[in-house]
N, C-alpha and C positions, 0 to 999 in steps of 0.2 A: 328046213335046213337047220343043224343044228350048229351051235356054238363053236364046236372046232373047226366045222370046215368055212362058218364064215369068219373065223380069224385066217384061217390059210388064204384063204382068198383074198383078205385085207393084206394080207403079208404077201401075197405071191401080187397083186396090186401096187404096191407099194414100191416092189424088187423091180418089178415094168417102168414103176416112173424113173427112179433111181437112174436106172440104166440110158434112156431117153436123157434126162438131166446130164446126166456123167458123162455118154459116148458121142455128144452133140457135138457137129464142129461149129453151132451158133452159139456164140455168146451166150449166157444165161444167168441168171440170179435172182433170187427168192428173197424178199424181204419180207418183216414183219407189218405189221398195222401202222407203228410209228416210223416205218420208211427204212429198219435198220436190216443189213442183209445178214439174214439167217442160212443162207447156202449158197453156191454157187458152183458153176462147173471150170474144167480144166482148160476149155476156151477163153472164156473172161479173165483167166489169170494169166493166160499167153498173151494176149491185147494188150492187160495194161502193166504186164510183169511184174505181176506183183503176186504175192502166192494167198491162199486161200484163209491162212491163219490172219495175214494184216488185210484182211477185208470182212471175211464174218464177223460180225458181233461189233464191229467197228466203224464202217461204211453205213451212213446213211443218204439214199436219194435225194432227200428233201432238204440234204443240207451242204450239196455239189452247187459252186457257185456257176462249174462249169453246165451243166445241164441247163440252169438259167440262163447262163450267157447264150447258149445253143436256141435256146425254147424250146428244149424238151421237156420240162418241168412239168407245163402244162399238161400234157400229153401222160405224164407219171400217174401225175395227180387224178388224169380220167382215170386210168387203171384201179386207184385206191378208191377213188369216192362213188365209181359209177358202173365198176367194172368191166371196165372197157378195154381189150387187147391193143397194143401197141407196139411199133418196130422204129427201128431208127439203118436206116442205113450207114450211116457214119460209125458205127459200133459194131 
């Protein structure tokens, strides 16, 4: 395999997730390592109406007092440290 076609494939890979993330009607968002959200879809901002610029780069999990209050924190924190999937029905 050579180099261009496995970029197109990293790219056409890529356009697959996108799509999945963007066209979901489940809430979603991508945070970084230190818990800050680097992406998220047009669900998540209908929930908490709030639009996608005052949440990227802004928002971090680890430092919602609500998620604490809730005990989902917990539950986050498996996803970071253990890589463990997780849902919340309340979101």
């Amino acid at each position: 395999m050579n180099g261009q076609h496995k970029t197109r494939n990293r790219d056409e890979s890529k356009l697959f997730q996108d799509n999945i993330i963007d066209h979901s009607p489940i809430a979603m968002w991508v945070s970084d390592a230190e818990g800050t959200v680097v992406r998220t879809n047009q669900s998540l901002c209908e929930i908490t109406n709030l639009s996608k610029e005052s949440i990227v780069g802004k928002y971090n999990v680890f430092k919602d007092k609500n998620l604490a209050t809730e005990e989902l924190l917990p539950k986050i924190k498996d996803v970071f440290e253990k890589q463990k999937t997780t849902h919340s029905g309340g979101y």
